[in-house]
TORPA-4810 file (N, C-alpha, C, O; in nm, 3 decimals):
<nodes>
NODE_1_18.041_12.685_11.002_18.079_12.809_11.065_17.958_12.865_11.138_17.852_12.857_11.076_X
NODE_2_17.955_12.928_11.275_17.901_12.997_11.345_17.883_13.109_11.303_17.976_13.168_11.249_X
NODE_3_17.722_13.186_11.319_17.683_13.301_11.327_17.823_13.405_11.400_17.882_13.361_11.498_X
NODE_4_17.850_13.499_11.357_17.958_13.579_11.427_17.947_13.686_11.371_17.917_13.682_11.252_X
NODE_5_17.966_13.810_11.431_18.011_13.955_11.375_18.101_14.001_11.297_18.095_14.095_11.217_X
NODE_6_18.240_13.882_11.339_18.349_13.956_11.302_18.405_13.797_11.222_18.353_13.689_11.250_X
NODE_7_18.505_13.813_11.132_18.583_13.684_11.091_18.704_13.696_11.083_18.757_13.807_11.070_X
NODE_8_18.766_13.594_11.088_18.946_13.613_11.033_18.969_13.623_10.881_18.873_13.601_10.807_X
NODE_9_19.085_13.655_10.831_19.089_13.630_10.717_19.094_13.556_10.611_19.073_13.579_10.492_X
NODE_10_19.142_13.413_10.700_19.123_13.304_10.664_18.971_13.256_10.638_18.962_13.174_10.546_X
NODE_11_18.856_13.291_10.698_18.746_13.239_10.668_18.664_13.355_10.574_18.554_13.349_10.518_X
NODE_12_18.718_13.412_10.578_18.690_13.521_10.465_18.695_13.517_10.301_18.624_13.548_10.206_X
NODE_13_18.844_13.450_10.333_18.883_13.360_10.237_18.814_13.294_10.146_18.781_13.333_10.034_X
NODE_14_18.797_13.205_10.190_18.723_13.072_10.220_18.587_13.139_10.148_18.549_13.116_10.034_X
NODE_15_18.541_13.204_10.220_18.387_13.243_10.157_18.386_13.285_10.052_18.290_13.247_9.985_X
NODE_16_18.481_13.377_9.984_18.454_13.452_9.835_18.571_13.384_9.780_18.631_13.431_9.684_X
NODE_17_18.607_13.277_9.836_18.677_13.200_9.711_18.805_13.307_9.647_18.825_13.364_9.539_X
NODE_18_18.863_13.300_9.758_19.012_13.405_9.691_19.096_13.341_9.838_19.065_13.275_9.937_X
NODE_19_19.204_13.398_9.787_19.340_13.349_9.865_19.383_13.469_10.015_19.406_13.589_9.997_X
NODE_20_19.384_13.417_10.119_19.411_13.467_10.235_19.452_13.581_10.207_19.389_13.686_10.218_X
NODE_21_19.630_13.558_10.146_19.668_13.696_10.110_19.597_13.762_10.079_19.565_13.837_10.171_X
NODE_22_19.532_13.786_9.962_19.428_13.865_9.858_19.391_13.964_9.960_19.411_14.085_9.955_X
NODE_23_19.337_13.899_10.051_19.189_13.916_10.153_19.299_14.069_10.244_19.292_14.190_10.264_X
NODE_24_19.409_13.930_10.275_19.506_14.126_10.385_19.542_14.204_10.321_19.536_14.315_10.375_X
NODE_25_19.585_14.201_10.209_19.606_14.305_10.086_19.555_14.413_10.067_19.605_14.524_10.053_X
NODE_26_19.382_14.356_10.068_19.275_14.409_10.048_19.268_14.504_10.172_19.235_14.623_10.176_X
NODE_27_19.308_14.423_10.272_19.274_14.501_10.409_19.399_14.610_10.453_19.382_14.709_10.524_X
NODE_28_19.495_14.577_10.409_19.619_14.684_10.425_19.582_14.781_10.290_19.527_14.885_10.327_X
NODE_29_19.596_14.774_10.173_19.515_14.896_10.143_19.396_14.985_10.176_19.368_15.097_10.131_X
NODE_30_19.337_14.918_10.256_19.229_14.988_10.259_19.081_15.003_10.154_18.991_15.087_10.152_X
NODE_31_19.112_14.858_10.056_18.987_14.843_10.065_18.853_14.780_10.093_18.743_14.796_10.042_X
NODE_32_18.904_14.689_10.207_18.833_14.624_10.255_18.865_14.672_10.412_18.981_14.677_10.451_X
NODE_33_18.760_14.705_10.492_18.750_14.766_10.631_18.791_14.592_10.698_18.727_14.491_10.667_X
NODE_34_18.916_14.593_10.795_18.947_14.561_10.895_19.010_14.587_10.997_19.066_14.696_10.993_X
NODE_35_19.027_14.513_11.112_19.113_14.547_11.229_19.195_14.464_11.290_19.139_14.369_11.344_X
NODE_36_19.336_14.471_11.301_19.402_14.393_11.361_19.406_14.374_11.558_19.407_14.456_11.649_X
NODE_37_19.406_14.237_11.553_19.390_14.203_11.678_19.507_14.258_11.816_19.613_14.216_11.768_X
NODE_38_19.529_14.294_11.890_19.635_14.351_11.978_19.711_14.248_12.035_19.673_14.164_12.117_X
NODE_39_19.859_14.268_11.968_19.944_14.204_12.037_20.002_14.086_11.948_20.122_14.061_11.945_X
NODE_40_19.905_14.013_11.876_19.899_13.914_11.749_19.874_13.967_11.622_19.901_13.901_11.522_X
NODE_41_19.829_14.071_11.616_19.812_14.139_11.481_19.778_14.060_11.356_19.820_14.051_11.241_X
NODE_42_19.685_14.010_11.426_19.591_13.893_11.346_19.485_14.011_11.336_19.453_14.091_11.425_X
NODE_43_19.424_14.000_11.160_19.312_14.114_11.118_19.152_14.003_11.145_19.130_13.882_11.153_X
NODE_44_19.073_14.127_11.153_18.971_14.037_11.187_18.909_14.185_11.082_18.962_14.296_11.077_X
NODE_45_18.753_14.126_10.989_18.668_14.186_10.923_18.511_14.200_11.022_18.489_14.168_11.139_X
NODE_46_18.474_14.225_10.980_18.333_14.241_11.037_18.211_14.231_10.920_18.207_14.267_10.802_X
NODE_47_18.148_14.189_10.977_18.058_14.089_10.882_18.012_14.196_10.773_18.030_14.199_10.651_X
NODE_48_17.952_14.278_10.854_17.905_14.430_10.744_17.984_14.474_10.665_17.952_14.486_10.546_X
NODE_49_18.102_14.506_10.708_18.197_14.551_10.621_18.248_14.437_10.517_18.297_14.481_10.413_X
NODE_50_18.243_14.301_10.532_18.238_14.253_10.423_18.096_14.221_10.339_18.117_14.202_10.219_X
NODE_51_18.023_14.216_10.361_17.899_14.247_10.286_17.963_14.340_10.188_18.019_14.311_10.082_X
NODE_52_17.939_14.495_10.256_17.961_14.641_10.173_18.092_14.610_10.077_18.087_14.663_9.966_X
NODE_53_18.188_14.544_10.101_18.318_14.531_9.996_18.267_14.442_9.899_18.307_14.466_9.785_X
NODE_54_18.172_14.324_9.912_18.181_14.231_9.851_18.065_14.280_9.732_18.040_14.214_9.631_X
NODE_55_18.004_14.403_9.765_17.893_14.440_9.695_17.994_14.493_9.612_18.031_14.426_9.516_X
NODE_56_18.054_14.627_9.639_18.134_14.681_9.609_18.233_14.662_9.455_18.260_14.730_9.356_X
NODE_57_18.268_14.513_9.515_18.353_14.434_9.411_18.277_14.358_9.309_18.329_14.338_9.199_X
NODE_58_18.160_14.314_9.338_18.100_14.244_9.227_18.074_14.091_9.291_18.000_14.017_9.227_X
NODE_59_18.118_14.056_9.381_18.132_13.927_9.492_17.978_13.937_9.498_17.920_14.045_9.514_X
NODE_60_17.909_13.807_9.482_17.778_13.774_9.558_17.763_13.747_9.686_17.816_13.658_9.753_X
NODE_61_17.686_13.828_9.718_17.661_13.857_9.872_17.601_13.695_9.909_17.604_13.660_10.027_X
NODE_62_17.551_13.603_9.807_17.515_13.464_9.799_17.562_13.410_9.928_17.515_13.379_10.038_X
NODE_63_17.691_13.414_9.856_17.825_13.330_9.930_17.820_13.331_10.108_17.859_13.251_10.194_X
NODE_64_17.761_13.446_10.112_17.800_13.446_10.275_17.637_13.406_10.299_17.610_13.333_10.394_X
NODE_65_17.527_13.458_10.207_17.375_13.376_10.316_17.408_13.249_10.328_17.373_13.203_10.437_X
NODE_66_17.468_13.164_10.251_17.409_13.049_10.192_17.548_13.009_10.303_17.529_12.892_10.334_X
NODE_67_17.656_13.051_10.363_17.720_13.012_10.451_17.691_12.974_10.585_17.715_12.876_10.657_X
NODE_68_17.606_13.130_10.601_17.561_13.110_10.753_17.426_13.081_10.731_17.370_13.116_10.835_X
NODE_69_17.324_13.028_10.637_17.225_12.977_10.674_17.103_13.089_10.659_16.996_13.102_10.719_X
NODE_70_17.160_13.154_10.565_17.050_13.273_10.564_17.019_13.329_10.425_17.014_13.449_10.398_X
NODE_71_16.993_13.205_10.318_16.953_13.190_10.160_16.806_13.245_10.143_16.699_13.185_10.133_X
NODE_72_16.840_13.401_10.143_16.628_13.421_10.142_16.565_13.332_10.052_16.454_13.290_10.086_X
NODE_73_16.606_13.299_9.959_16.511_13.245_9.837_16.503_13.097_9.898_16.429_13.015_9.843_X
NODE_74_16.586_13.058_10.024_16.516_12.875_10.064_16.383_12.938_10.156_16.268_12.896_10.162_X
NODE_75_16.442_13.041_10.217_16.291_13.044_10.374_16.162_13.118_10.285_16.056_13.125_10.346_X
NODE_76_16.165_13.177_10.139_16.086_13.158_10.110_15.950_13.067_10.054_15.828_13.079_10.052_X
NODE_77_16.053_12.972_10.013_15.979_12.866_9.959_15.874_12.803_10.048_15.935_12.736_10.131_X
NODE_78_15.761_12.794_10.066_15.630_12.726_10.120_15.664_12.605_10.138_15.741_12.556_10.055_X
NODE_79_15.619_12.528_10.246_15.693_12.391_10.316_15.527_12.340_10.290_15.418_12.396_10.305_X
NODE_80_15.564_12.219_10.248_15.452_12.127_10.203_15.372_12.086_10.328_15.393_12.121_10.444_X
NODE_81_15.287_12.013_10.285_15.176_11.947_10.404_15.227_11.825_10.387_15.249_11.772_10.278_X
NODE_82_15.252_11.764_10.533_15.296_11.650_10.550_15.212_11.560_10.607_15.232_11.504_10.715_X
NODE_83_15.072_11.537_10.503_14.974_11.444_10.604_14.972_11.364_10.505_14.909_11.259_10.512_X
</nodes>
């Protein structure tokens, strides 16, 4: 998956390991911030706002560095000498 702002719910999914539904559920109550698309009324999240829910809920925010490539605890680690 690509760096992006916003996601569907399907890849949302996917990331915290719960079921599509779950995810619009979440988003038709209102507790997870999304927006449906015009005309298709396909919901789309936004990356922040799932961060803030996933804190929220107890969800490791893990799930999404380690998706898009952004695991602080790997770019910390010191890269060896390769001579």
């Amino acid at each position: 998956m690509t760096m992006t702002s916003s996601l569907t719910t399907g890849q949302v999914a996917k990331l915290v390991r719960l079921s599509q539904q779950t995810i619009i559920r979440a988003i038709d109550r209102g507790h997870l911030v999304g927006y449906k698309i015009p005309m298709s009324g396909h919901r789309r999240v936004m990356l922040d706002d799932l961060r803030k829910w996933m804190r929220a809920t107890g969800i490791p925010e893990d799930l999404v560095d380690e998706q898009f490539g952004m695991d602080k605890s790997k770019q910390a680690e010191p890269v060896s000498d390769m001579r």
